[in-house]
C-alpha positions as CSV (number, residue, x, y, z in Angstrom):
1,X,135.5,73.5,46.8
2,X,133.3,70.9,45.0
3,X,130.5,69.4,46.8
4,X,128.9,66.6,44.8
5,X,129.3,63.2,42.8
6,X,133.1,64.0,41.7
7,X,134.6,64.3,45.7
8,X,132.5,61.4,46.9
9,X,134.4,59.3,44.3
10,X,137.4,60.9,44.7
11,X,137.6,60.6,48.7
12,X,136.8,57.4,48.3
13,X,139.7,56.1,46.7
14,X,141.8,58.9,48.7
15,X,141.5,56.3,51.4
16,X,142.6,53.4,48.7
17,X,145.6,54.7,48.2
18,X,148.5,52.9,46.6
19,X,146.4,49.7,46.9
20,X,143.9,50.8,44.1
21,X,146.2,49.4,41.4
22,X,143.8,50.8,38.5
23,X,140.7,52.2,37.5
24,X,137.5,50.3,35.3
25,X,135.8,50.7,32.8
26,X,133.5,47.4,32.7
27,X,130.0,49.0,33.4
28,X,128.3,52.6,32.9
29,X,128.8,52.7,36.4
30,X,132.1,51.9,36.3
31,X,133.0,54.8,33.6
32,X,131.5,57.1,35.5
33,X,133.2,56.8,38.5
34,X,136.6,56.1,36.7
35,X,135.7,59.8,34.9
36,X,134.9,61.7,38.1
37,X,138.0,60.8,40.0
38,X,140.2,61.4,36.7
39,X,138.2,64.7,36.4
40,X,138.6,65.7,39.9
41,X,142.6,64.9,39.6
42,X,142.2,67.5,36.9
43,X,141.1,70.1,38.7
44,X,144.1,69.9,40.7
45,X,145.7,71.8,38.2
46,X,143.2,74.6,38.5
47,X,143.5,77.6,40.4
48,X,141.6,80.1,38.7
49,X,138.8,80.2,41.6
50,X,140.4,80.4,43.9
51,X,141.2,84.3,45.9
52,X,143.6,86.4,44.2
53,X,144.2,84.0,41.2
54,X,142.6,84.7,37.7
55,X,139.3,83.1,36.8
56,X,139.6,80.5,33.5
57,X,143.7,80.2,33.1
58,X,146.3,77.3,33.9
59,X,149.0,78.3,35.8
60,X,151.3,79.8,33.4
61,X,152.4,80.6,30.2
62,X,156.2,79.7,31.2
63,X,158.4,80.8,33.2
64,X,155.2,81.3,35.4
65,X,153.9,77.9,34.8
66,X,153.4,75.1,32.2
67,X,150.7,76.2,30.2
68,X,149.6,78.6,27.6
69,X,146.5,80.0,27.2
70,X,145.0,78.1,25.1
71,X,145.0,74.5,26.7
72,X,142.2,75.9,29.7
73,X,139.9,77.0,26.5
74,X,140.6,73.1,25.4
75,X,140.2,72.0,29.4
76,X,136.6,73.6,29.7
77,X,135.3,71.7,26.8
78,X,136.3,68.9,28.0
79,X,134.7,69.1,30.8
80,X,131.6,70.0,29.2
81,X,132.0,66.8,27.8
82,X,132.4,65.3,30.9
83,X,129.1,67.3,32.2
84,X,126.7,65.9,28.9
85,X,128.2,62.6,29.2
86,X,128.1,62.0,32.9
87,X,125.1,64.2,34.4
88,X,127.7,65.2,37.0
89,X,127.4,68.9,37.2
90,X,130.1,69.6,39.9
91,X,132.4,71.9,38.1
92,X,129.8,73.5,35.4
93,X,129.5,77.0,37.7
94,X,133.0,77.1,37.3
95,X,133.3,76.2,33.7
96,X,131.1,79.4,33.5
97,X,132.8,81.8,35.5
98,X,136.1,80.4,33.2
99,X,134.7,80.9,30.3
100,X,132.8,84.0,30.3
101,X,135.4,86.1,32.2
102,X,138.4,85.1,29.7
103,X,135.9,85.8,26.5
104,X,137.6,89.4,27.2
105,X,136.1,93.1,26.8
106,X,134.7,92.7,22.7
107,X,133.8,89.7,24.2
108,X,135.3,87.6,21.1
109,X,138.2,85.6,22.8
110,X,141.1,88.0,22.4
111,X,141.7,89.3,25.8
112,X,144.5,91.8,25.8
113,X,147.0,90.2,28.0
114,X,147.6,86.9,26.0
115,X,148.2,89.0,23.0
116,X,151.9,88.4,22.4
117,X,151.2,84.4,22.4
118,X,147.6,84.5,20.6
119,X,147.0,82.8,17.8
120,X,144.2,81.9,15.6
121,X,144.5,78.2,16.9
122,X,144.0,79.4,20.5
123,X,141.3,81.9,19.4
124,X,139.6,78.8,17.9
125,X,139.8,76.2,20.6
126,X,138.1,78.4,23.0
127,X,135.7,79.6,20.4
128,X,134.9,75.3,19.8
129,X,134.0,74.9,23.6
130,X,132.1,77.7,23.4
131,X,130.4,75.8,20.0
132,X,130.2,72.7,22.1
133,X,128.6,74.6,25.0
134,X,125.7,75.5,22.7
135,X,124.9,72.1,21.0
136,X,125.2,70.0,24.1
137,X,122.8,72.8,25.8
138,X,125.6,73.4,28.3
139,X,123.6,76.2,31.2
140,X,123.2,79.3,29.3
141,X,125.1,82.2,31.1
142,X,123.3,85.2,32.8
143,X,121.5,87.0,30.0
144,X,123.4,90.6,30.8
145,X,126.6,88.5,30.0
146,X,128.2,86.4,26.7
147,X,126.3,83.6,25.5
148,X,127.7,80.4,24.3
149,X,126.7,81.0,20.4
150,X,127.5,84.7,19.7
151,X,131.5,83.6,21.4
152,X,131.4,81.0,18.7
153,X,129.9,83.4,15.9
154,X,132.5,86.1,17.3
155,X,135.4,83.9,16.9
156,X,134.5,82.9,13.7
157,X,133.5,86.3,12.1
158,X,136.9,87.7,14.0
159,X,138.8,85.3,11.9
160,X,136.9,85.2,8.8
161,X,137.6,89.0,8.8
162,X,139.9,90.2,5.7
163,X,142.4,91.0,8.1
164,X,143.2,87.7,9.3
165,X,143.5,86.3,5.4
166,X,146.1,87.4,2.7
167,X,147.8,86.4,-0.7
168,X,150.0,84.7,0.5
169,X,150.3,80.6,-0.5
170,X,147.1,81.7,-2.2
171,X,144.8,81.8,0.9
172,X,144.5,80.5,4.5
173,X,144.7,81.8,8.0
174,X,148.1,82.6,9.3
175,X,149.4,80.6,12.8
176,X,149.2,83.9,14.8
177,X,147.1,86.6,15.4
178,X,149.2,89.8,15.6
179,X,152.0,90.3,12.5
180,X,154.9,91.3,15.7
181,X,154.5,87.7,16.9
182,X,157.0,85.1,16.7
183,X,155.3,82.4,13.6
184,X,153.2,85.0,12.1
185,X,154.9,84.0,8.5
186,X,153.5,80.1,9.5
187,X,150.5,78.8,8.0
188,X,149.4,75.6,9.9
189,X,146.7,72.9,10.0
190,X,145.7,73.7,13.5
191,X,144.4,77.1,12.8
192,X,142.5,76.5,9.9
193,X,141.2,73.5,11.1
194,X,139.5,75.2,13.9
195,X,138.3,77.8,11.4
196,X,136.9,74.9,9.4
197,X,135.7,73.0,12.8
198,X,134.0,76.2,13.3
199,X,132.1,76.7,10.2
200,X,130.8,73.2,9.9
201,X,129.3,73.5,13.3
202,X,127.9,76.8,12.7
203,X,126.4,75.9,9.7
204,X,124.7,72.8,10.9
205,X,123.3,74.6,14.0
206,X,121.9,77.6,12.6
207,X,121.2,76.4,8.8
208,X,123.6,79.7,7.5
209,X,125.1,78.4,4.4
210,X,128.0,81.7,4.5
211,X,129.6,79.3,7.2
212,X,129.4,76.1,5.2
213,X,130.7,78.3,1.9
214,X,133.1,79.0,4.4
215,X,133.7,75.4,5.6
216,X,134.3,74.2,2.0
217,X,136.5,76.6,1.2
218,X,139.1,76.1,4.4
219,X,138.9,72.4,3.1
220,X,140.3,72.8,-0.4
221,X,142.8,75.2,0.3
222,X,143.8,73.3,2.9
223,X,144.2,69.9,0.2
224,X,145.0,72.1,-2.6
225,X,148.2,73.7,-0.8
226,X,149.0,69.8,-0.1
227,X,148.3,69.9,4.0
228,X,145.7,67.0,3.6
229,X,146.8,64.3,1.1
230,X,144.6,61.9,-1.0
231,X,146.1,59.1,1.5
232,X,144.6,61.5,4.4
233,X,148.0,62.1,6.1
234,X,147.5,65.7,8.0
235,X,150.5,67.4,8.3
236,X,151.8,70.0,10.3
237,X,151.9,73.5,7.9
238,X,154.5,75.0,6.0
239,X,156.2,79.0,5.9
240,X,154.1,81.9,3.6
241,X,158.3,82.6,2.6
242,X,158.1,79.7,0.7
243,X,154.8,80.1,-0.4
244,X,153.9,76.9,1.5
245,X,156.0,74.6,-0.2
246,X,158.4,73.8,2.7
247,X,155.7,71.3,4.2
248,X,156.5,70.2,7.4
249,X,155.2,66.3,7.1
250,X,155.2,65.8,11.0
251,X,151.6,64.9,11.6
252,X,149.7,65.3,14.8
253,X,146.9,63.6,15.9
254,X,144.5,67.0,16.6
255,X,145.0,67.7,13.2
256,X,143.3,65.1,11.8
257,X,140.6,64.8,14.3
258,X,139.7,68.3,14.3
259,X,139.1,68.1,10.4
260,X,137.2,64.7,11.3
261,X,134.8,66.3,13.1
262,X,134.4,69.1,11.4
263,X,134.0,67.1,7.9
264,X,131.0,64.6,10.2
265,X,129.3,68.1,10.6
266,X,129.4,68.6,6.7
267,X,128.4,65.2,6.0
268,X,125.2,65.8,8.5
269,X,124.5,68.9,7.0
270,X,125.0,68.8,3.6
271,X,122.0,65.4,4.2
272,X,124.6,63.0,3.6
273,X,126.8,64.0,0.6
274,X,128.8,61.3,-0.9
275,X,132.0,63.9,-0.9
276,X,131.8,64.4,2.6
277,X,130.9,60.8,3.6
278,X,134.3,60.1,1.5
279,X,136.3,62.7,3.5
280,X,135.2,61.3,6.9
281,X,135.9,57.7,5.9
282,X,139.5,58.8,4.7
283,X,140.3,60.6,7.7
284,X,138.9,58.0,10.0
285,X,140.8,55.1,8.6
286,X,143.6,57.9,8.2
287,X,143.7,58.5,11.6
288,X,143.1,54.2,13.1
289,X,146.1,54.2,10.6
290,X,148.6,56.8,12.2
291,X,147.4,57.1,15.9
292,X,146.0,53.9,16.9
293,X,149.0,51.0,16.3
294,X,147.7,48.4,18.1
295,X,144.4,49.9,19.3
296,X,146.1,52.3,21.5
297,X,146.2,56.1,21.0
298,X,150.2,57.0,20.0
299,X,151.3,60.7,19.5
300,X,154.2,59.7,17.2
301,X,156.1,63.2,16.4
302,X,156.8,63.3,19.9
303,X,156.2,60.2,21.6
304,X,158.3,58.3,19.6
305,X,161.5,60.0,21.6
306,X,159.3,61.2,24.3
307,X,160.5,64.9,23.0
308,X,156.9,65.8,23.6
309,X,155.9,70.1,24.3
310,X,153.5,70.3,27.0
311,X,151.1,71.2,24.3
312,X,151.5,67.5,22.7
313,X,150.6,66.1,26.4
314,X,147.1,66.7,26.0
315,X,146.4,65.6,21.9
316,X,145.3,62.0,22.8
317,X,142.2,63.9,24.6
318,X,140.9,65.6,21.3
319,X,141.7,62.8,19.4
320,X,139.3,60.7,21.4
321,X,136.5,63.0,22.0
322,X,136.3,64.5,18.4
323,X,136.2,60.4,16.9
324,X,133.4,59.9,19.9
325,X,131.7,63.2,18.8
326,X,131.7,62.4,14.9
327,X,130.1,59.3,15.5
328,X,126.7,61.1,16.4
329,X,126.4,63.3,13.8
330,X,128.4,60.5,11.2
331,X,126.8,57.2,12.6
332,X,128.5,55.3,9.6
333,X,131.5,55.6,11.2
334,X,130.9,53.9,15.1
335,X,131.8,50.5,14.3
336,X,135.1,51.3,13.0
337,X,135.6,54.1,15.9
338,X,134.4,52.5,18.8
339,X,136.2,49.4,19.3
340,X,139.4,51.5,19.0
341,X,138.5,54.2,21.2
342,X,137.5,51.0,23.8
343,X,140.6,49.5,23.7
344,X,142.8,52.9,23.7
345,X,141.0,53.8,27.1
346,X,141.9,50.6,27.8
347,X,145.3,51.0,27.7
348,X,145.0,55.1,29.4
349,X,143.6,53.9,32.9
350,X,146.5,51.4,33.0
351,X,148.7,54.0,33.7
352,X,146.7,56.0,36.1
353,X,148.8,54.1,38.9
354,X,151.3,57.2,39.4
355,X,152.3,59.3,42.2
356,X,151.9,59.4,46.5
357,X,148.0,58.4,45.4
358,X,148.2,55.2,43.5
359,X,146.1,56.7,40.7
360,X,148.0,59.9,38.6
361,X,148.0,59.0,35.2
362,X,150.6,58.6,32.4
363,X,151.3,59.5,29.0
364,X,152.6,56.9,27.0
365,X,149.6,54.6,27.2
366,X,151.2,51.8,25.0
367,X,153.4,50.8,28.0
368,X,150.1,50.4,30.0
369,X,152.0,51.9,33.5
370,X,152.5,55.2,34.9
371,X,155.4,56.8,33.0
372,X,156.5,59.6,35.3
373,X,154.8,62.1,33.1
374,X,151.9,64.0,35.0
375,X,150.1,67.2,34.4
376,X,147.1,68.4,32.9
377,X,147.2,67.4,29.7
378,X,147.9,64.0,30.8
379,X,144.6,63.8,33.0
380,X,142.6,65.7,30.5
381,X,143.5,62.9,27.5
382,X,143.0,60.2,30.1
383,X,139.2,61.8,31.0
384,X,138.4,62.1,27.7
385,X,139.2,59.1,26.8
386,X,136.8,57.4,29.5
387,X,134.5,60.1,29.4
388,X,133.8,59.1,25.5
389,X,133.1,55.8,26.3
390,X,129.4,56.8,27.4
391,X,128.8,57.8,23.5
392,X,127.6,54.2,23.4
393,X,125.5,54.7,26.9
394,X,124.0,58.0,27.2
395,X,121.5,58.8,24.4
396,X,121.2,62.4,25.5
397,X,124.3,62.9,24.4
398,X,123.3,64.6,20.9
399,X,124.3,67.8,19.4
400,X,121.0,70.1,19.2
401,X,120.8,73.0,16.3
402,X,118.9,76.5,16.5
403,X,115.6,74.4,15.3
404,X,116.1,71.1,17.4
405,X,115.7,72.4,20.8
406,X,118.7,74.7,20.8
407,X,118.3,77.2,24.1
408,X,122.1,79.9,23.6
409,X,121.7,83.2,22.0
410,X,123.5,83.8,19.1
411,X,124.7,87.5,17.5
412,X,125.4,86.9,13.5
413,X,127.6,90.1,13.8
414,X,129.5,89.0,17.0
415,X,133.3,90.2,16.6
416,X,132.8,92.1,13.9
417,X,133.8,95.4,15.3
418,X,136.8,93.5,17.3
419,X,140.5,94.8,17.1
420,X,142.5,93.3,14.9
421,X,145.8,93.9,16.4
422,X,147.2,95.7,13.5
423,X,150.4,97.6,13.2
424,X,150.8,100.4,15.8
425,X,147.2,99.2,17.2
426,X,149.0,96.5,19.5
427,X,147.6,96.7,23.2
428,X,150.2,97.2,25.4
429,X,152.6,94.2,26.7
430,X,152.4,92.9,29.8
431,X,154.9,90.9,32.0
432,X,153.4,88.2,31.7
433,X,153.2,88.7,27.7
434,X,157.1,89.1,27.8
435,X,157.5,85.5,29.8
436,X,155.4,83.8,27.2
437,X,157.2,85.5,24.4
438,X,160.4,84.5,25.3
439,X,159.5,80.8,25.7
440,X,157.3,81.3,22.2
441,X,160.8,82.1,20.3
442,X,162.5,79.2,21.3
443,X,163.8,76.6,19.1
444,X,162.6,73.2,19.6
445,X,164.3,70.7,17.6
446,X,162.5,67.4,17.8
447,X,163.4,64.0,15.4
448,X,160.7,62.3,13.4
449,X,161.0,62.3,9.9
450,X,164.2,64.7,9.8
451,X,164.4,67.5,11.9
452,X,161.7,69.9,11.9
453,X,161.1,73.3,13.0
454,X,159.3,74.9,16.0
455,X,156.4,76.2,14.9
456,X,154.8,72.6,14.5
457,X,154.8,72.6,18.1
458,X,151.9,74.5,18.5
459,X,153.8,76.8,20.6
């Protein structure tokens, strides 16, 4: 199925075994052959290429398998990652065949049949690796299909569209997409993080200052309604029914990173602004402070009981590659950042011992040994983690703009004539939407700081 670097390393320590007791990370060499096994483990998970099976998913969303939609859009940009970081270029013809064929019919990221669990945070994390695919100069797509800028513009004008904001809490983009689905009266972080992820980027790379207007003023509703706090605690989102008062204070580690990044984009555009320079120190320290005890990466709403979602198993890979990323367009920030990222990676390959192969990886990196928890997410935080580590080694890694050698076409108008899934315009529900749906009401009751309610979850 894949025929270069990535199965040479992973036969080789196919024959290893039990009696490879863990992976390294001493030398550029190491890290890359460390990444290209963890990626290939990875891949394991993936079935969309193969005959009969549908290009660019993970199996699911449950009953018909663990994952939602949205965690393949977060898979592919890591693996771009991977590609930029590595120069291995096994799985980029797949990443392309993923990610164009899922972009859907308006070709904005709103393919019909993940309607009834689509929201704007699942819209916006395949819309980032779409982003990412552009400023990393990820292979552009055949010119008669989508090209990695106008999916980013699309999902960014799709959800800057009138429709997608309202009065309510005075502002902000809802958790979900349609109004009939289950957390429509939720407005979280996650979403309008992605939104404000989006924007930064967008500005930076094509010098539009509508998306950094934009940008700006995703940030101070997000503060002003109280989801960002002068301490730089993130926390999860509150209900429009209590006009965003009922904050939910569990605080995940995406959520923070994704508005880390996306404020290191601001700071880089905007030439350096003290404000933004101030945002991205909070939020760094904020986040060494909340995620990092000890130097090692800690989801503590759900790790803390191990009451994790399957969502939750792959935050520690965001969290790692967003702090790597914001250190090339914030350099201020790499010698506070890199250490910590060192010695959490560190900590993730110990526990890559798991399993009939000797090398499945873990979750709860603190423990440094294989947990019993395996799955995507799990190898997608752990090949982030040491796929990061090249930041340091690879100075191609850089993040291009329209003007700075920038190859993907971009459409300013992408998405703008693109459904909106409004009442009685709902596409019709498949099986597979009424599985998801079912799993999407459920009530997950998970123990923090006091009880909190499901839609934190991120499903």
């Amino acid at each position: 199925m894949y025929t270069t670097s990535s199965v040479v390393a992973a036969t080789a320590l196919l024959g290893a075994g039990a009696a490879y007791a863990a992976y390294s990370i001493d030398t550029v060499a190491d890290i890359k052959k460390t990444a290209a096994t963890v990626a290939w483990d990875l891949m394991q998970y993936y079935h969309g290429n193969e005959t009969g099976q549908t290009p660019g998913i993970l199996p699911g969303p449950p009953p018909a398998g663990d994952y939602y939609w949205w965690e393949a859009g977060a898979m592919w940009g890591t693996l771009i990652d991977y590609w930029k970081y590595t120069g291995d270029d096994s799985y980029n013809a797949v990443i392309t065949q993923a990610m164009v064929h899922q972009a859907g019919p308006n070709r904005d990221y709103m393919p019909p049949n993940v309607t009834l669990s689509l929201g704007n945070d699942d819209q916006g994390f395949w819309g980032m690796s779409a982003m990412l695919a552009a400023e990393l100069r990820f292979p552009d797509p055949p010119p008669d299909q989508p090209q990695w800028l106008a999916l980013a513009q699309a999902v960014f004008n799709t959800q800057a569209s009138p429709e997608r904001h309202d009065e309510t809490c005075n502002g902000g983009l809802r958790w979900q997409i349609p109004w009939s689905n289950a957390g429509y009266d939720y407005k979280n972080t996650i979403a309008n993080g992605c939104f404000f992820n989006l924007g930064a980027r967008l500005a930076r790379y094509t010098r539009n200052k509508t998306y950094a207007e934009w940008a700006e003023k995703t940030w101070d509703w997000v503060e002003g309604v109280g989801y960002i706090t002068k301490d730089y605690q993130v926390y999860d989102g509150a209900h429009v029914d209590y006009n965003c008062t009922d904050l939910n204070r569990a605080q995940f580690s995406y959520n923070n990173a994704i508005f880390l990044l996306g404020a290191a984009f601001m700071y880089n555009y905007t030439d350096g602004s003290p404000k933004w320079r101030d945002r991205v120190d909070g939020l760094v320290d904020g986040a060494i402070r909340d995620f990092f005890p000890d130097g090692v990466a800690f989801e503590v709403p759900c790790e803390t009981n191990m009451t994790c979602t399957t969502d939750m198993l792959s935050f520690k890979g965001y969290l790692h590659r967003w702090l790597a990323a914001a250190t090339t367009v914030a350099p201020f920030i790499a010698p506070k950042v890199l250490p910590v990222l060192r010695s959490s990676a560190e900590a993730a390959i110990s526990t890559c011992t798991g399993e009939a192969d000797g090398r499945t990886c873990g979750f709860q990196w603190a423990k440094r040994q294989y947990d019993g928890s395996k799955g995507a997410g799990q190898q997608m935080n752990v090949l982030g983690a040491v796929s990061a580590l090249m930041v340091e080694h690879n100075p191609d890694y850089v993040f291009v703009t329209a003007d700075s050698g920038g190859t993907s076409k971009g459409d300013p108008n992408a998405g703008m004539n693109s459904k909106q899934y409004n009442p009685g315009e709902l596409p019709p529900v498949t099986a597979r939407d009424r599985a998801g749906a079912g799993v999407v009401t459920a009530v997950l009751v998970v123990s923090v700081v006091g009880t909190f309610l499901w839609m934190s979850m991120g499903r």
